[in-house]
C-alpha positions in Angstrom: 0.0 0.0 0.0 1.3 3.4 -0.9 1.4 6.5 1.6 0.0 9.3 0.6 1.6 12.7 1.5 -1.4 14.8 3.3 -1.8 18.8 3.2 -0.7 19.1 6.6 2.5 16.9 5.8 3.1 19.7 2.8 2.5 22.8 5.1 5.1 21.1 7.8 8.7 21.5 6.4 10.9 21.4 9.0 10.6 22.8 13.0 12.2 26.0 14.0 15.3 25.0 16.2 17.9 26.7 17.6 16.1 30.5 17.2 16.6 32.3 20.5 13.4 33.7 21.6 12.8 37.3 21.7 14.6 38.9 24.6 11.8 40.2 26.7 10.5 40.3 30.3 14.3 41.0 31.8 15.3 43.3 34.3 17.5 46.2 32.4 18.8 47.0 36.4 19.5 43.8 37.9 21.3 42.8 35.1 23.4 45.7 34.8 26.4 45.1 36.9 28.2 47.9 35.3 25.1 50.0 36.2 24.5 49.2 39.6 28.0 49.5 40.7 28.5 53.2 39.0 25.3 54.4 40.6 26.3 53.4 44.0 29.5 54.3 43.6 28.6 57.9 42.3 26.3 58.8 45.1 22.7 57.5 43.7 22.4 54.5 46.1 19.2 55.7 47.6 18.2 55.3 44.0 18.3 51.5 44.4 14.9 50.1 44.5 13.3 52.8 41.9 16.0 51.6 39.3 14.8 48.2 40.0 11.4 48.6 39.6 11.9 50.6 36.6 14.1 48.5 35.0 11.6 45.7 35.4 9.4 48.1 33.8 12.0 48.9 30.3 12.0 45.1 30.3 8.2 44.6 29.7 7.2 43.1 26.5 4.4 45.8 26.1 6.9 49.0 26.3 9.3 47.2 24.0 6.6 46.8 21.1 5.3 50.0 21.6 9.1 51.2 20.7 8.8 48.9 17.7 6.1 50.3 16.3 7.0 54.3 17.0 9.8 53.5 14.1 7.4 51.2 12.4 4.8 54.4 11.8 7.1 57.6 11.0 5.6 61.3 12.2 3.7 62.5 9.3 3.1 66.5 8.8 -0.2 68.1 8.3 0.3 71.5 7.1 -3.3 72.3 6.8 -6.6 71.5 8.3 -9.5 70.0 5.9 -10.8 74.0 5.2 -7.2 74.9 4.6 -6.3 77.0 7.8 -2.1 76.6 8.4 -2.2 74.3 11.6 1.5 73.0 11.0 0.5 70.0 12.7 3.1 66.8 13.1 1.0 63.3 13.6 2.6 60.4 15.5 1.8 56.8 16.5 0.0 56.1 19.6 3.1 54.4 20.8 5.1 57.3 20.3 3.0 59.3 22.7 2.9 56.3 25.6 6.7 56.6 25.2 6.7 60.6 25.9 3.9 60.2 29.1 6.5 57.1 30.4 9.2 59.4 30.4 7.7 62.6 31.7 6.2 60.3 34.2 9.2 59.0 35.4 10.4 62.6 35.7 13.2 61.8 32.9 12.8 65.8 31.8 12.7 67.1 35.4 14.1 65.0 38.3 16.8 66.9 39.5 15.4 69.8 39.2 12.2 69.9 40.9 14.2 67.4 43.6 17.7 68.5 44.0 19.7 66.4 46.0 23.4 64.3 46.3 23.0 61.9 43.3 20.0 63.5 41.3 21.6 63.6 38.3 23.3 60.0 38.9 19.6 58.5 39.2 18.1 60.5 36.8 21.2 59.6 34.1 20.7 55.7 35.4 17.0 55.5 34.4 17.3 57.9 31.5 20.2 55.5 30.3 17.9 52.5 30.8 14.7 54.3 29.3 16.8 55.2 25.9 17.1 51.2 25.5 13.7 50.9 24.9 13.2 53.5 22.0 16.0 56.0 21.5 14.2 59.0 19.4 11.5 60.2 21.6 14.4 61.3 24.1 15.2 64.0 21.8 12.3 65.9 23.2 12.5 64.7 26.7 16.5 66.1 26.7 15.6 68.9 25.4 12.6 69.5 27.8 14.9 68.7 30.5 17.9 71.1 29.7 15.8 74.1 28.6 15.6 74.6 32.5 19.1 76.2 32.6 18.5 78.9 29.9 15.4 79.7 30.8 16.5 80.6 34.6 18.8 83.3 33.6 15.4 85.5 32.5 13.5 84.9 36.3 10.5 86.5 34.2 10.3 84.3 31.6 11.4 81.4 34.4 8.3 82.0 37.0 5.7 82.1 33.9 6.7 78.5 32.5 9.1 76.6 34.5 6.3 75.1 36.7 4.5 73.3 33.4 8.1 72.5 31.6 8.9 70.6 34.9 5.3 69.2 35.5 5.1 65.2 35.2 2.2 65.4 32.7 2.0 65.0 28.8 -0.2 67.2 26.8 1.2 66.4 23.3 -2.0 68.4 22.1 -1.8 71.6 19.5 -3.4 74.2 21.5 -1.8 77.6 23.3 0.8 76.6 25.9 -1.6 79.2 28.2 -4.7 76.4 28.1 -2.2 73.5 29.1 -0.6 72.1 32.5 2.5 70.6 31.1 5.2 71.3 28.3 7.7 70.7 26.4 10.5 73.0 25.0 12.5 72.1 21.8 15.7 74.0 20.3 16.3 75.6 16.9 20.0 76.9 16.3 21.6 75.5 13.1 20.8 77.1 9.3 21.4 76.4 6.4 24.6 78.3 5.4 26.2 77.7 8.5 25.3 74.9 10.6 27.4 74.4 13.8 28.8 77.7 13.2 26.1 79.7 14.7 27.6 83.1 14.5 26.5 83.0 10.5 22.8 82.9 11.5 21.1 85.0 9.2 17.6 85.2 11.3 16.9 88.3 12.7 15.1 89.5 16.0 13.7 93.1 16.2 12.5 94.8 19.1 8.7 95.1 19.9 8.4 96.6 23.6 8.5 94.4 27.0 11.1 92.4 26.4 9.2 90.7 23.2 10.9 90.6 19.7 9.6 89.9 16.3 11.5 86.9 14.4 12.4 86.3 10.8 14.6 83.9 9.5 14.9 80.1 9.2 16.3 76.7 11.1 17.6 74.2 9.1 17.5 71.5 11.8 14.3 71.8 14.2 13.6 68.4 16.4 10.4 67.7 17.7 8.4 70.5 15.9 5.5 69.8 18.0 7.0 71.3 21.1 5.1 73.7 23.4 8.3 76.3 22.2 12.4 76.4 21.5 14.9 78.5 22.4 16.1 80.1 19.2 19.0 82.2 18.2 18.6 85.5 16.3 20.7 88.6 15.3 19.5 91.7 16.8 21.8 95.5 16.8 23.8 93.8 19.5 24.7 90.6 18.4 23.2 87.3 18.3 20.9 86.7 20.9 18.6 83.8 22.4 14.8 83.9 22.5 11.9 81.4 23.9 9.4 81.4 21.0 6.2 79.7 21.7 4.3 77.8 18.9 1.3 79.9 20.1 1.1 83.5 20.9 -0.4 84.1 24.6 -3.5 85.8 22.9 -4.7 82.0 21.3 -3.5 83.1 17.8 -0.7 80.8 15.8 2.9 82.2 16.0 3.6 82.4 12.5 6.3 79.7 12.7 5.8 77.7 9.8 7.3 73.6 9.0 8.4 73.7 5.4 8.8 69.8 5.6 10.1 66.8 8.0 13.5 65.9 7.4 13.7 61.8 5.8 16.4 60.6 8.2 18.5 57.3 8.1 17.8 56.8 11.9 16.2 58.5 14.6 12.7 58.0 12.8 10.5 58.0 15.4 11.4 61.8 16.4 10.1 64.3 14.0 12.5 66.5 12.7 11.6 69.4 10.9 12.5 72.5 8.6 10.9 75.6 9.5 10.8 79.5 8.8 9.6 82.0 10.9 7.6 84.7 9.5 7.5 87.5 12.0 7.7 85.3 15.2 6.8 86.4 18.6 10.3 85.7 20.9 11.1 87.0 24.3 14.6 87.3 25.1 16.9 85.0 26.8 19.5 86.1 29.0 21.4 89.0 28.0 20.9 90.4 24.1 24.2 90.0 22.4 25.1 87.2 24.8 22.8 84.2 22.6 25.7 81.8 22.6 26.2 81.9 26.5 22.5 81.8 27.2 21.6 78.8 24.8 25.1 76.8 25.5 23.3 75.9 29.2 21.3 73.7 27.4 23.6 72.7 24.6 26.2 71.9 27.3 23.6 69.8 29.2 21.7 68.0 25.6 25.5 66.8 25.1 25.9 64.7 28.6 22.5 63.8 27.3 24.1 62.4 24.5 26.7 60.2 26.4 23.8 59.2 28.4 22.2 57.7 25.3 24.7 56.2 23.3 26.1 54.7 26.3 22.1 53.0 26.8 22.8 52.2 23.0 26.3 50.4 23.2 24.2 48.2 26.3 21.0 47.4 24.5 23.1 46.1 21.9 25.4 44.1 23.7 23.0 42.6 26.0 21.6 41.3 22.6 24.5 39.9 21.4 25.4 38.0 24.9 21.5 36.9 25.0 21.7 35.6 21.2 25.3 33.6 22.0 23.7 32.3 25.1 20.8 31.2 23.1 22.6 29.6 19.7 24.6 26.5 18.9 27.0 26.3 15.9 29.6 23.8 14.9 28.4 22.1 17.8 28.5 23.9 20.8 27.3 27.3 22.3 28.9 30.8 20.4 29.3 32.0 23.8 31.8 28.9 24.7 33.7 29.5 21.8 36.9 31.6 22.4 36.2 34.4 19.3 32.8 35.0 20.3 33.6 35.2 23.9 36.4 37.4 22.6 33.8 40.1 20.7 31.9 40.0 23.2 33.7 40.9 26.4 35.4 43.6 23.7 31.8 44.8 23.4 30.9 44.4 27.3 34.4 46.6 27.8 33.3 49.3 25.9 30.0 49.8 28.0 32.2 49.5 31.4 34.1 52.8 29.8 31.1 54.5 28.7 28.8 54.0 32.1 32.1 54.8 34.0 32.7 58.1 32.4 28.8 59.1 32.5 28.3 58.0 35.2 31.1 59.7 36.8 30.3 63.4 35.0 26.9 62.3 36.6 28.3 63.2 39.9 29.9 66.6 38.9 26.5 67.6 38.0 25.2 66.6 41.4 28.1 68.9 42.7 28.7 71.8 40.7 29.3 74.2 43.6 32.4 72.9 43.9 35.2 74.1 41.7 37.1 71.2 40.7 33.8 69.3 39.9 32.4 72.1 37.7 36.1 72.2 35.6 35.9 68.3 35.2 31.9 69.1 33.9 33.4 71.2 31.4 35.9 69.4 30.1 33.9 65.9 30.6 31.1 66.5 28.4 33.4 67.5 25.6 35.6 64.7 26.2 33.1 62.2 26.5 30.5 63.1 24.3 32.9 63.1 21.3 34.4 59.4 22.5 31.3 57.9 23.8 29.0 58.7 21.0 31.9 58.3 18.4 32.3 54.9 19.3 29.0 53.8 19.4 28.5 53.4 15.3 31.5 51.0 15.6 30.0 49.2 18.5 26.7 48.5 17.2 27.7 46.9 14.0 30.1 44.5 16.2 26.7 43.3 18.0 24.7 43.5 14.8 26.9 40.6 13.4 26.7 38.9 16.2 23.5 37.8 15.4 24.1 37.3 12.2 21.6 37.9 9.3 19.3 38.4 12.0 20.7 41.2 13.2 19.9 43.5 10.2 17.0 42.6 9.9 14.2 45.4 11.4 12.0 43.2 13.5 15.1 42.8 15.8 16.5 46.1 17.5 19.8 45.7 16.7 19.1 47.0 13.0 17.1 49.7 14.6 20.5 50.3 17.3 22.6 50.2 14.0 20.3 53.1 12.5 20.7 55.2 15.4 24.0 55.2 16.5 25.2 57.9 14.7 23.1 60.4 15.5 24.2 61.4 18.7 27.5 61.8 17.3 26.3 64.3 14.8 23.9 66.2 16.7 24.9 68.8 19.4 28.1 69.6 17.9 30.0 66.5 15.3 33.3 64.8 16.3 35.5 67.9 15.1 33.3 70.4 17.4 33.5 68.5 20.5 37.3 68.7 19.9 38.0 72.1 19.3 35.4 72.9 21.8 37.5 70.7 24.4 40.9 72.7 23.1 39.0 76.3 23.4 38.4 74.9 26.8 42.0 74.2 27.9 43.1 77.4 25.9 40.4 79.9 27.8 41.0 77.9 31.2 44.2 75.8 31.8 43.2 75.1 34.7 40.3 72.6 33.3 43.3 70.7 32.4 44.9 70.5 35.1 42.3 69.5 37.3 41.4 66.8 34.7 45.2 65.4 35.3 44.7 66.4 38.7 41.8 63.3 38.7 43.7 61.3 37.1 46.9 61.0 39.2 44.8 59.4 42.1 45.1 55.6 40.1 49.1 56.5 39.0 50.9 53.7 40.5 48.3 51.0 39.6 49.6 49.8 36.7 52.6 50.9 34.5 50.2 51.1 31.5 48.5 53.7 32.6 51.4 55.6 33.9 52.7 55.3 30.8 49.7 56.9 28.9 49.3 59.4 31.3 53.0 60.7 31.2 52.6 60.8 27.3 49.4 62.8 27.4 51.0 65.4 29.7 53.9 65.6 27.0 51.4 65.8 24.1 49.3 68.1 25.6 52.2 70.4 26.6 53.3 70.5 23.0 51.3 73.4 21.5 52.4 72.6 18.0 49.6 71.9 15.3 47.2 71.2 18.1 43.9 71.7 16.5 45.4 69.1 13.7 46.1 66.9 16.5 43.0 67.3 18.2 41.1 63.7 17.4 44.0 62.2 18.6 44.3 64.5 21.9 40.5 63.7 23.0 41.1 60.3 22.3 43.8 60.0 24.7 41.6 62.1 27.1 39.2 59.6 27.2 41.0 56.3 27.4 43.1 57.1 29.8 40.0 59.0 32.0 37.8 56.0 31.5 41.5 53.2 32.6 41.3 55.6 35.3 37.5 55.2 36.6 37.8 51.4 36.4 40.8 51.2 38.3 39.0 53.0 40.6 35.9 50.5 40.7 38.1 48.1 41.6 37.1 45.1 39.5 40.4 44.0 38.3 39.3 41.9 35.0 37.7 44.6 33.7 40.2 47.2 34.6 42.9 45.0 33.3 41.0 44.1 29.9 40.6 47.4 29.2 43.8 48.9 30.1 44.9 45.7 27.5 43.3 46.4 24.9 42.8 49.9 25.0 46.1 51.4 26.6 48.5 48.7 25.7 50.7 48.5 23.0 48.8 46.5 19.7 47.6 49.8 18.7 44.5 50.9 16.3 42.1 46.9 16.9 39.2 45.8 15.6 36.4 44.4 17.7 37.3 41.2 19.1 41.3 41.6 19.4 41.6 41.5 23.1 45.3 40.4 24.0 45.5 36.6 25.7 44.8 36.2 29.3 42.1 38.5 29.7 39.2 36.9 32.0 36.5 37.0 29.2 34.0 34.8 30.1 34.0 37.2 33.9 33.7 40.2 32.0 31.0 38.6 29.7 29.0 37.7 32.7 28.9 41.1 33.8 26.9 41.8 30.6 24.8 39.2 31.0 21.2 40.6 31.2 19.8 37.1 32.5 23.0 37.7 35.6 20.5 38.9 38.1 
């Protein structure tokens, strides 16, 4: 008798084996041990059982599919309404909007503000850092909501009318005068067309109308989250360029004429609108001093850029807790990938990198939290040159590494590490590129040696520790000493401002197989390395651990 193949037999061609299941329902906190030991180390260890809770929350299948589908459905503009009234309207996915609430729930815009305390800004930066892993764009908002406070001090006027509703813990994200709503948020427009990070070639002007309110015309070539309550802009008035809070709606109910010429189709970052817009005759009160628009908006750029360490930094650990999970999860050639030494060798490269980058944030974290004091404010100004450039520089790199790790899966966008891949670059380029950061950092040291000093100051407390380090740190004091093409060597001078800042911090935390790896593969003597070139005798599978995010 014959067998006869059946329809099911046809529709059944083979069971799905050895596909890792979709990391989800993890604790971002508890397995952080890079995280938990910076936040207790940097004063935030009253923090504790809040990070825990919310990193249960960042791990809940729910948030991480809402995240998903923000990038799945990009912002669309509405110009007009049905009749043809100019609403400048930008529409986003529900998830999108859960996302913002979370966050300004979570007081991710406000903390250490409304609360100040020892280790604010350390908690604050923890749970920021794990909120980014869950969706990256819809911070840009949230950082900008949260370091308009600074600007917007230096005017008390302008400070006592909206600082209560920027700092509020609710999200209106309707489009309706700021005057008829209980919370805000506040977005920044400073680059143009013809000049981009050079600011000083802003062509948009700012002319006086009476009690301290000016009338706007110009353009931004670069406005994020056009949907904000209203941005601090920059304008040329007969004194200079100057810094003005213009709202998207006049206090009368009318629409300030600022109109979106079109949203910006970017290669990552979707799920944040960003926007073109011109401003025809604009309603702007001024900002700090007029002339003075470079100091008065730089307390928020300053501020969005430790932002930016905060985020990549989340970035670099969403993606390597992937790529740990994944090995964890997959056989090949017989055996687990995270039992085979190359693998284990990527990935305690890529595990590494994250102990640097929470170090260094985590540590400019707590000059935040004490900015009174001298010494803490010069490492702050240095630091978030310094580490902005490195962190976010790396990242790119760092998120390809994990990408492959997974294989064809990984660019594919159903799994985040294509989405991770997408985004890394942006907080490189925003807030001032690679090459700003630098000069930045040696307009820092040239204005203020003393920023310098200090910074070496910090880092003689490990000299002694290992010979590596004293090595680097004796050859950056020579390199920095020689004033000869400087700004050429600039790259190279941040670099070394970095590594040997971040060897220093984990000495410090005293867990010798990372400080050793590290100091190995970064300090030692193999030079320029790809991913997954650590020297021999470096306790991997420790530091792999350590990344782990099913370690709890």
């Amino acid at each position: 008798m014959t067998n006869k193949t059946t329809t099911a037999d046809l529709a059944a061609t083979h069971q799905v084996l050895n596909q890792p299941a979709p990391l989800q329902g993890h604790n971002l906190y508890a397995g952080d041990a890079a995280l938990k030991e910076a936040v207790a180390r940097n004063g935030g260890h009253w923090g504790e059982d809040d990070l825990q809770r919310y990193g249960e929350v960042c791990g809940r299948p729910e948030w991480i599919e809402r995240g998903f589908q923000a990038n799945r459905y990009k912002p669309e503009f509405e110009p007009h309404d049905r009749v043809g009234n100019r609403i400048d309207q930008v529409n986003y996915h529900p998830a999108y909007h859960q996302l913002m609430q979370l966050a300004k729930s979570e007081g991710l815009h406000s903390s250490p503000w409304t609360d100040p305390k020892p280790g604010a800004h350390v908690v604050r930066a923890a749970k920021y850092y794990l909120h980014s892993q869950v969706e990256s764009g819809h911070g840009c908002p949230i950082t900008m909501t949260f370091t308009s406070v600074p600007s917007i001090n230096l005017t008390p006027a302008l400070a006592k009318v909206w600082l209560r509703k920027i700092t509020d813990r609710g999200y209106d994200p309707s489009n309706r005068p700021y005057t008829e709503k209980s919370a805000l948020t506040i977005g920044m427009g400073m680059t143009e067309k013809q000049g981009g990070s050079d600011v000083r070639a802003n062509t948009t002007t700012a002319t006086p109308t009476g009690d301290g309110a000016y009338e706007i015309v110009g353009h931004k070539w670069f406005t994020s989250a056009p949907m904000c309550d209203a941005f601090l802009m920059l304008a040329q008035t007969d004194a200079g360029l100057s810094c003005f809070l213009v709202p998207r709606w006049c206090p009368d109910g009318t629409k300030n004429p600022i109109q979106i010429q079109r949203l910006k189709d970017k290669a990552g970052n979707v799920s944040n609108a960003s926007s073109e817009i011109e401003l025809r005759g604009a309603l702007g009160w001024l900002v700090g001093e007029e002339g003075r628009g470079v100091p008065a908006i730089i307390e928020m750029v300053s501020t969005t850029r430790f932002d930016c360490m905060i985020g990549s930094a989340g970035g670099q650990r969403q993606a390597t807790l992937q790529a740990i999970y994944h090995a964890s999860q997959r056989c090949a050639f017989g055996k687990p990938l995270i039992d085979q030494p190359l693998m284990q060798n990527v990935l305690a490269d890529l595990q590494l990198e994250v102990e640097g980058s929470v170090a260094m944030t985590m540590r400019m974290a707590q000059a935040m939290d004490h900015l009174d004091d001298e010494q803490q404010k010069l490492l702050m100004r240095l630091g978030t040159a310094v580490g902005k450039y490195w962190i976010c520089k790396r990242t790119p790199h760092h998120a390809y590494e994990a990408m492959e790790c997974l294989g064809g899966n990984g660019v594919i966008e159903n799994f985040i590490t294509a989405r991770l891949y997408r985004d890394a670059p942006i907080n490189a380029i925003w807030e001032g590129s690679g090459n700003i950061q630098a000069l930045d950092a040696l307009r820092a040291i040239a204005k203020t040696p003393v920023v310098l000093t200090n910074w070496f100051d910090e880092l003689e407390r490990s000299k002694g520790s290992d010979l590596r380090f004293d090595r680097a740190l004796a050859q950056l004091k020579n390199q920095c000493a020689d004033l000869d093409q400087m700004e050429y060597r600039a790259r190279h001078l941040i670099d070394q401002l970095a590594l040997t800042m971040q060897s220093h911090l984990l000495i410090q935390a005293g867990n010798t197989a990372v400080a050793e790896g590290f100091i190995a593969s970064r300090l030692g003597a193999q030079g320029a390395h790809n991913t997954g070139t650590l020297p021999v005798d470096i306790d991997v599978q420790t530091i792999i651990e350590r990344g782990n995010p099913l370690n709890l």
